[in-house]
C-alpha positions as CSV (number, residue, x, y, z in Angstrom):
1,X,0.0,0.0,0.0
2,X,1.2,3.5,-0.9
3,X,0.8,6.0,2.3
4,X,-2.1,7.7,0.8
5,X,-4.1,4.1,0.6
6,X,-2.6,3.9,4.6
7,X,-4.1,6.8,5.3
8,X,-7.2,6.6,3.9
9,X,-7.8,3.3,5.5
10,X,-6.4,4.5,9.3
11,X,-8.9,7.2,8.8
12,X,-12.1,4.9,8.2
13,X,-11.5,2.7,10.6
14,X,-10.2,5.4,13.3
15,X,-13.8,6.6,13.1
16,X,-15.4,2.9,13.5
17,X,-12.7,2.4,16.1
18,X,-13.6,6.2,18.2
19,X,-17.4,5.4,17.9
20,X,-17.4,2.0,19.3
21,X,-15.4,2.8,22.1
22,X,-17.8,5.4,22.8
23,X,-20.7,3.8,22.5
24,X,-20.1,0.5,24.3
25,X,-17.2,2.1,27.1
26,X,-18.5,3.8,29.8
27,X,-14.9,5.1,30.5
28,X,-14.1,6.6,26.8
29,X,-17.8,8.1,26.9
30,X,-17.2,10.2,29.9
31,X,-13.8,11.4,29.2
32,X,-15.1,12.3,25.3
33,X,-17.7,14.1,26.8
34,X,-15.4,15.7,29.5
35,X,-12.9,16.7,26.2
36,X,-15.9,18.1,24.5
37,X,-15.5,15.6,21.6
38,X,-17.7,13.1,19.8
39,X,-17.0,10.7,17.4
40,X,-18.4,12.9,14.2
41,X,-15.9,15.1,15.0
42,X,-13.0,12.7,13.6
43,X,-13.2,13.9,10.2
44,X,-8.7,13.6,9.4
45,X,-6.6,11.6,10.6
46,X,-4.6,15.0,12.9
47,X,-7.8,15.0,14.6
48,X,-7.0,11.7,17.1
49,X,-5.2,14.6,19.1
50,X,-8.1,15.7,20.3
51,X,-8.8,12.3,21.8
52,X,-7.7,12.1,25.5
53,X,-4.4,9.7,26.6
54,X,-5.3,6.4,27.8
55,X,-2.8,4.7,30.5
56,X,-2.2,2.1,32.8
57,X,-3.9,3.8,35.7
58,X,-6.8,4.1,33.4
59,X,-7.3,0.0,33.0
60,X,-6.2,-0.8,36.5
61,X,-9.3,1.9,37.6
62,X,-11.6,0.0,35.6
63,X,-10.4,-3.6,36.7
64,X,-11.1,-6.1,35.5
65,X,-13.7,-6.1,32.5
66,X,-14.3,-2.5,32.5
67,X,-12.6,-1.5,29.4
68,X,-14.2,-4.6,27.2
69,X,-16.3,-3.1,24.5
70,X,-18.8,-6.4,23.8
71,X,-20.7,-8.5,26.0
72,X,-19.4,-10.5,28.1
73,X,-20.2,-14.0,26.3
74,X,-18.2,-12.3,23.0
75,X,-15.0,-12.3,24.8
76,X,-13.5,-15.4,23.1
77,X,-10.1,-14.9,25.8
78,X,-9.2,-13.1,28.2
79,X,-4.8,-12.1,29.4
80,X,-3.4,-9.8,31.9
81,X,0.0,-8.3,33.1
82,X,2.1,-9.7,36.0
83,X,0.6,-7.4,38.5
84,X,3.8,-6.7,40.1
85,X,3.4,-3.0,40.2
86,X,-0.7,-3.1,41.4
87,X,-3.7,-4.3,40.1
88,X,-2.8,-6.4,37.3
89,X,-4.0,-5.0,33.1
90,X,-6.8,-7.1,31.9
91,X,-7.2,-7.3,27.8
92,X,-9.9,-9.4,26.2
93,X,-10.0,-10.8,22.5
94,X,-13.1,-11.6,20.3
95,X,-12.9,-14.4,17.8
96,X,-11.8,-11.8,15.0
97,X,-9.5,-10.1,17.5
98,X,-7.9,-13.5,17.7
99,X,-7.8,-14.0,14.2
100,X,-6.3,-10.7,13.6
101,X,-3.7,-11.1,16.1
102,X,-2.5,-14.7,14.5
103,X,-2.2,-13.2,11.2
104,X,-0.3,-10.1,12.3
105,X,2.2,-12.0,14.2
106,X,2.3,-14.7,11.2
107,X,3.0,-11.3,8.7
108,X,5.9,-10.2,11.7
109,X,7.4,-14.1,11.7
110,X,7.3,-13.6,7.7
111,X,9.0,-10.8,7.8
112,X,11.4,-11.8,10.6
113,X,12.7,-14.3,8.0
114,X,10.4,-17.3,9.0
115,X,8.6,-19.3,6.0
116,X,6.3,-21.9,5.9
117,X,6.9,-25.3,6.9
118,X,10.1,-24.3,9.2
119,X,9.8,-25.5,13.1
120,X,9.8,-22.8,15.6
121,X,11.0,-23.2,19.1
122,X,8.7,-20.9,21.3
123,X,10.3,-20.0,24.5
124,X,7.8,-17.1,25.4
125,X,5.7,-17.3,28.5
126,X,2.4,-18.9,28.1
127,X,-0.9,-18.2,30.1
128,X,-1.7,-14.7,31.1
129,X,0.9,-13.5,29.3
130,X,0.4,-12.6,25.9
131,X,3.8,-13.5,24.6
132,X,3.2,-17.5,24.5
133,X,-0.3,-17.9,23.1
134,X,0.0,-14.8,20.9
135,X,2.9,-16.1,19.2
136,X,1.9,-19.7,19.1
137,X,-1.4,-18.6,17.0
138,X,1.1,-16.4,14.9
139,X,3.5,-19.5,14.0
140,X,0.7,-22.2,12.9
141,X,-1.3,-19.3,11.5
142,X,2.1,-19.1,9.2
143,X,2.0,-22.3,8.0
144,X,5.2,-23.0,10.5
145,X,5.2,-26.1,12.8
146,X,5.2,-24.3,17.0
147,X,7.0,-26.3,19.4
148,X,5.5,-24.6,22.6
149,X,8.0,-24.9,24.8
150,X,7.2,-21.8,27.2
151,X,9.2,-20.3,29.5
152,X,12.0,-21.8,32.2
153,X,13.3,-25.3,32.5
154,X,17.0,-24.0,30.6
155,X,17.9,-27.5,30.4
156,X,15.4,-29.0,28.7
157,X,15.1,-25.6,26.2
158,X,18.7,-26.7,25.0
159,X,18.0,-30.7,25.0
160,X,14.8,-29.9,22.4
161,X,17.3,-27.7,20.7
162,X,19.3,-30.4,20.3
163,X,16.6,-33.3,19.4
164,X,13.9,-31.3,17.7
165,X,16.4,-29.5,15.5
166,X,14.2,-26.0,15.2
167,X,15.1,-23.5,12.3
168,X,13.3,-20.8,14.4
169,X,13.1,-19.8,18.6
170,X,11.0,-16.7,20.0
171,X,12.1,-15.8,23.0
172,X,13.4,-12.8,25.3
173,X,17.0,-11.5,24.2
174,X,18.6,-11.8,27.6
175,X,16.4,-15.5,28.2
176,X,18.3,-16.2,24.7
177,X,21.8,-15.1,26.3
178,X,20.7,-17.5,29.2
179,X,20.2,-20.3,26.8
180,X,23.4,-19.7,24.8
181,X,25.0,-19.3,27.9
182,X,24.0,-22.6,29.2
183,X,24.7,-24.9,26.0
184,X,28.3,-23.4,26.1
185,X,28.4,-24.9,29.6
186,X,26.8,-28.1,28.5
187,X,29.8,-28.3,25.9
188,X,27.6,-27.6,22.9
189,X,28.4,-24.7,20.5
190,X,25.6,-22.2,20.5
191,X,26.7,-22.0,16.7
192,X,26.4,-25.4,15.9
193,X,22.3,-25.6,16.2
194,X,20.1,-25.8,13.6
195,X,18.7,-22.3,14.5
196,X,18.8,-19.7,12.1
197,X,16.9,-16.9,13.2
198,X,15.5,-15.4,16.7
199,X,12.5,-13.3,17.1
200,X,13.5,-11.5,20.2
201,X,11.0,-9.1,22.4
202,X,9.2,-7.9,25.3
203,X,12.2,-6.0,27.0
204,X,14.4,-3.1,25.6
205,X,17.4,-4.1,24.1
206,X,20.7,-3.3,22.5
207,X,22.7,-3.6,18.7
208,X,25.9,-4.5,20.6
209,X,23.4,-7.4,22.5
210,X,22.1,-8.4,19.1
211,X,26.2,-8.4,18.1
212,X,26.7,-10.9,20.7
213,X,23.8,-13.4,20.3
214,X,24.0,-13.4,16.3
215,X,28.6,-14.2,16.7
216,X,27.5,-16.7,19.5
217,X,24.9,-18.3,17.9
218,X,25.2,-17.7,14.0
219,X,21.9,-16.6,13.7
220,X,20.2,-13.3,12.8
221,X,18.4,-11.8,15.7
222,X,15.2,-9.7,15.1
223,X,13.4,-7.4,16.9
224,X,9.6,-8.1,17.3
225,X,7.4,-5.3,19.0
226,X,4.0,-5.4,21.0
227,X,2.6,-4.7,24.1
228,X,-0.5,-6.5,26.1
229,X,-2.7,-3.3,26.5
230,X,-2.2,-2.6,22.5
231,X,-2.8,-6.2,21.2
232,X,0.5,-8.7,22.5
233,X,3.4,-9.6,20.0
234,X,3.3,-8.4,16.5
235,X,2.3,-4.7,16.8
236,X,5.5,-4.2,14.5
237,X,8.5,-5.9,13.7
238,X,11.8,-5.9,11.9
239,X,12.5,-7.1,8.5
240,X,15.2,-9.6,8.6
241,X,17.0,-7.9,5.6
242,X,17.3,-5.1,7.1
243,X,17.1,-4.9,10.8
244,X,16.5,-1.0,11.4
245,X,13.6,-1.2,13.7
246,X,10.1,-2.6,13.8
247,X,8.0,-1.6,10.8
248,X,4.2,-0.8,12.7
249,X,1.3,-2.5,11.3
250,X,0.1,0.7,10.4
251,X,-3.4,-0.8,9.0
252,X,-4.3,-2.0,12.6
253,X,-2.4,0.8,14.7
254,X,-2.1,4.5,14.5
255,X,0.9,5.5,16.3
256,X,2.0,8.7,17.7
257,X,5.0,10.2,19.5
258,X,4.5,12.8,22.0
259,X,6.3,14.5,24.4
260,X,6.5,12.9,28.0
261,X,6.3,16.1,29.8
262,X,3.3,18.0,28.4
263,X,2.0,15.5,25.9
264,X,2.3,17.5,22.9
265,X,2.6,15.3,19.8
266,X,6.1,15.7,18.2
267,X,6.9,15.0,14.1
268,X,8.7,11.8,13.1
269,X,12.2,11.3,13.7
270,X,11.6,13.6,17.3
271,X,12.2,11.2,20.7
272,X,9.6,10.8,22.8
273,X,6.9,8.6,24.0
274,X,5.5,6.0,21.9
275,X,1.3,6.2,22.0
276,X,-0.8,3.9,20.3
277,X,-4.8,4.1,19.0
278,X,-6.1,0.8,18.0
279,X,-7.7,0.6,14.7
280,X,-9.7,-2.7,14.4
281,X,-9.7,-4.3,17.9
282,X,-13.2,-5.0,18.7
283,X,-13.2,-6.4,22.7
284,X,-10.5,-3.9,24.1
285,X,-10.3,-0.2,21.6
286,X,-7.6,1.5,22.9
287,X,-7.3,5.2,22.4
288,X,-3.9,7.2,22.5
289,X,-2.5,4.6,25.0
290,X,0.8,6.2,26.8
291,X,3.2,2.9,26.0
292,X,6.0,4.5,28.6
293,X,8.4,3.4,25.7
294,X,10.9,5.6,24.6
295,X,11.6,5.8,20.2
296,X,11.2,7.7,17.0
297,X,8.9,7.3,13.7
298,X,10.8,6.8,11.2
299,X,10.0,6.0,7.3
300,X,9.9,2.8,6.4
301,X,12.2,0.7,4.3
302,X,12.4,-2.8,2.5
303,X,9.2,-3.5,1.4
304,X,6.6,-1.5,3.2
305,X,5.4,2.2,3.5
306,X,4.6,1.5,7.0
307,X,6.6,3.8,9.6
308,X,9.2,2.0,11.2
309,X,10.2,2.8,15.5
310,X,13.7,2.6,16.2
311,X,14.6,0.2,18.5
312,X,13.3,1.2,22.1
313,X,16.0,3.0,24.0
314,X,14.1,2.4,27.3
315,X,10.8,3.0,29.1
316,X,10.0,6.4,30.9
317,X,9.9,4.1,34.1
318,X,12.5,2.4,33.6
319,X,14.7,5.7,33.5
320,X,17.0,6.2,36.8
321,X,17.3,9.9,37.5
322,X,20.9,9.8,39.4
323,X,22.3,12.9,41.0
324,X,20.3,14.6,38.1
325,X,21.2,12.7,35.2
326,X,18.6,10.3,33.2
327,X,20.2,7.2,32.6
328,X,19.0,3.6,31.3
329,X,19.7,0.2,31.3
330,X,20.2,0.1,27.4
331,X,22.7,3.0,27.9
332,X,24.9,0.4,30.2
333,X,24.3,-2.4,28.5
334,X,26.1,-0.8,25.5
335,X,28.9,0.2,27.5
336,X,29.1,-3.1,29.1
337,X,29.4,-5.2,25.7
338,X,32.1,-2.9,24.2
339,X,34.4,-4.2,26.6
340,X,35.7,-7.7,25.9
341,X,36.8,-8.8,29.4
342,X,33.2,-8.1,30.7
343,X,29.9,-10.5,30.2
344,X,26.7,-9.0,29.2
345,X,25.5,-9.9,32.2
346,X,24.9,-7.0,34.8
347,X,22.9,-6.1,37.2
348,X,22.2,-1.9,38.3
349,X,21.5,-1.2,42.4
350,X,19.9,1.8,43.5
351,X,21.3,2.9,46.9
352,X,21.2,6.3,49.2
353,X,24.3,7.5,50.3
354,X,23.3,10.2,52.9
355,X,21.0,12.5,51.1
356,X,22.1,11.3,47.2
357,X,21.3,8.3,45.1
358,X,24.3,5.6,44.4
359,X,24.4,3.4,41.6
360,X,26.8,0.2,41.8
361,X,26.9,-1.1,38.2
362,X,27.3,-5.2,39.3
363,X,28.7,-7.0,36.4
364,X,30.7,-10.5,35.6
365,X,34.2,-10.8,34.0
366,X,35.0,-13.5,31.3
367,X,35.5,-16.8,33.1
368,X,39.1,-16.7,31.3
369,X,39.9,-13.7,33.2
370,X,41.8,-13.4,36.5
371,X,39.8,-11.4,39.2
372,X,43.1,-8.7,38.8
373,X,42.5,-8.2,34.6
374,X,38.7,-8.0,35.9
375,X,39.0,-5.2,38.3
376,X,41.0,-3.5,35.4
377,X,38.1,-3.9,32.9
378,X,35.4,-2.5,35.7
379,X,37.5,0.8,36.0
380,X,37.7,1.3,32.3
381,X,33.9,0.5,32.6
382,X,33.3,3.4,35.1
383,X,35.5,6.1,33.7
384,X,33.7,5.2,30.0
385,X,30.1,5.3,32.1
386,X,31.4,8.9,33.5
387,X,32.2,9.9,30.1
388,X,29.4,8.9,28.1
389,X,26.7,8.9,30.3
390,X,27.9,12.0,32.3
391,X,27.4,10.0,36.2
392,X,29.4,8.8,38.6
393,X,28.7,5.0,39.6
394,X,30.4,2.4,41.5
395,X,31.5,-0.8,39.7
396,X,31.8,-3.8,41.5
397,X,32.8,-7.1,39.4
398,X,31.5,-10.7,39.5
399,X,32.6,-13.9,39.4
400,X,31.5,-16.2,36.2
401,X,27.6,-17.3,37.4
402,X,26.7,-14.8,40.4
403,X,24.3,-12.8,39.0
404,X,20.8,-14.1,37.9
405,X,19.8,-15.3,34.7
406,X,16.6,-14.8,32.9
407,X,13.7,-17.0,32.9
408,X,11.8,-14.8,30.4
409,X,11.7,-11.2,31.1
410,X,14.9,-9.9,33.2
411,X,14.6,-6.9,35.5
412,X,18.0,-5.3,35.6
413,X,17.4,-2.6,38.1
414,X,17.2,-3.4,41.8
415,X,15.7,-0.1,44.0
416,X,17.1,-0.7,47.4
417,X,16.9,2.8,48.5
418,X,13.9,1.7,51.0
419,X,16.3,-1.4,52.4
């Protein structure tokens, strides 16, 4: 499609989307009225800023089925978040949501390099989480045989590795470090499986990570996008020949990028926070929902004239504001991987020291490396963390295997500041 037959569609079904949500939400009906807007008054497509935000305190308000825009025997399935942070997000899926969701992940898998008829290992979460089932319907919807592995059980990922020889896995980048890590200590080369491509997602991540997985594996490592409140896996994704950033599936989602602080929308290639209107989703219409994750629009490239995001550089609450200075995990992680005595694996702990915040970057050295050589490389890592990221930090190196591994998603900061 050419972006003037984008456009026209996003506009048609922005309406649909803006007058079912008002009609069968409660929530969107009073804050439409409160904004002085109804749905006639969506006549172009710049118009959607005159829709209020949506956010997370918005869903956890109306928990659980609040936010569902059918009756309740239309809900075909129903996910939610973790929960870890308060009332858990609760989504829900008609038949044709469902539908739609399997062929949009099928289109990202396609584009990820995928085809028909390959075997895919599927090391996503399953059950409330809309990584595992979301990506399952995506791979048979493709034609592709799922092994639905889940989550966990490191061991057994690498054995089925081994047996089931998959051309595919899906799975978390760091979870894939964790694998990786664990066939090299099984004494199998990471590079010698039959895998040829990964479909990592669900947490920010670097190029230097994907560096490192795709010369430890020999694979090509792509970037799939999504979110639970928007839809799950396959909002957007990378092209495998190119691997610039997720293109967005700019028929089903109208993104925007606005700026944190006052919410003003900002004009592609601008960084700020990623918000997303759904465009055909008929149980759960999200409009202008705040992701928290921080990117760009950018054109797109390869074969579609859908906007690409660049890679997420973090999440507005995943920022640590240290002594005045905004710094993320991604922002380490970089550092951390362009020095060859260090692992990629690291772990960031928030302390108070007196009145200030104290970061102590934790971080394991090569299991090659003397303790000595890796005392040298966690000074070099400081001074280049004071130079490039403008903070002082502490940096305290690991031995080989101290630090946690993933089991799906990895949280890399630790707040003890209340300890």
């Amino acid at each position: 499609m050419s972006r003037e037959q984008i456009e026209e569609l996003q506009l048609e079904r922005l309406q649909e989307t803006v007058a079912h949500a008002y009609h069968a939400v409660p929530h969107y009906r009073q804050k439409l009225d409160e904004a002085g807007v109804r749905p006639r008054d969506i006549r172009t497509l710049d118009d959607v800023v005159r829709l209020p935000f949506t956010t997370k305190a918005d869903l956890r308000a109306n928990y659980p089925f609040g936010m569902f825009a059918v009756p309740r025997d239309q809900v075909a399935r129903i996910h939610a978040s973790s929960g870890t942070t308060g009332k858990p997000t609760v989504v829900g899926y008609t038949h044709g949501d469902l539908d739609t969701w399997a062929g949009l992940v099928a289109r990202s898998l396609r584009a990820a390099g995928v085809r028909r008829g390959w075997r895919v290992h599927n090391a996503y979460g399953y059950g409330l989480f809309t990584g595992g089932l979301g990506a399952h319907a995506g791979v048979e919807k493709l034609g592709a045989t799922v092994i639905p592995m889940s989550g966990g059980q490191t061991s057994k990922q690498v054995q089925l590795i081994q047996d089931f020889e998959p051309d595919a896995i899906l799975c978390t980048p760091t979870y894939l470090l964790t694998i990786a890590d664990a066939m090299a200590a099984a004494g199998i080369d990471p590079r010698s499986t039959s895998l040829k491509v990964a479909i990592c997602g669900a947490e920010p991540w670097t190029d230097e990570l994907r560096a490192e997985l795709e010369e430890r594996m020999g694979i090509d490592a792509v970037d799939i996008y999504g979110l639970s409140e928007v839809m799950g896996p396959g909002v957007g994704c990378e092209t495998v020949e190119t691997k610039d950033g997720p293109h967005v599936w700019e028929d089903h989602f109208l993104p925007e990028i606005v700026d944190s602080a006052t919410g003003e929308r900002l004009p592609d290639g601008e960084l700020g926070e990623l918000v997303f209107t759904s465009l055909t989703k008929q149980a759960f219409p999200v409009l202008r929902y705040r992701t928290r994750d921080l990117t760009r629009l950018l054109p797109g490239t390869g074969r579609s004239a859908m906007r690409r995001i660049e890679r997420i550089t973090g999440r507005n609450d995943d920022m640590i504001i240290l002594r005045g200075v905004n710094v993320f995990p991604t922002q380490i992680e970089e550092l951390v991987l362009g020095i060859p005595q260090l692992t990629p694996h690291f772990l960031l702990e928030l302390t108070r020291d007196g009145r200030m915040d104290a970061l102590t970057v934790r971080v394991e050295r090569q299991p090659d490396l003397s303790r000595e050589a890796g005392e040298a490389a966690g000074t070099v890592l400081a001074h280049r963390i004071k130079e490039f990221v403008g903070s002082s930090v502490a940096v305290r190196i690991e031995e080989p295997g101290a630090l946690p591994r993933s089991e799906g998603k990895l949280a890399r900061v630790r707040d003890l500041r209340g300890a």
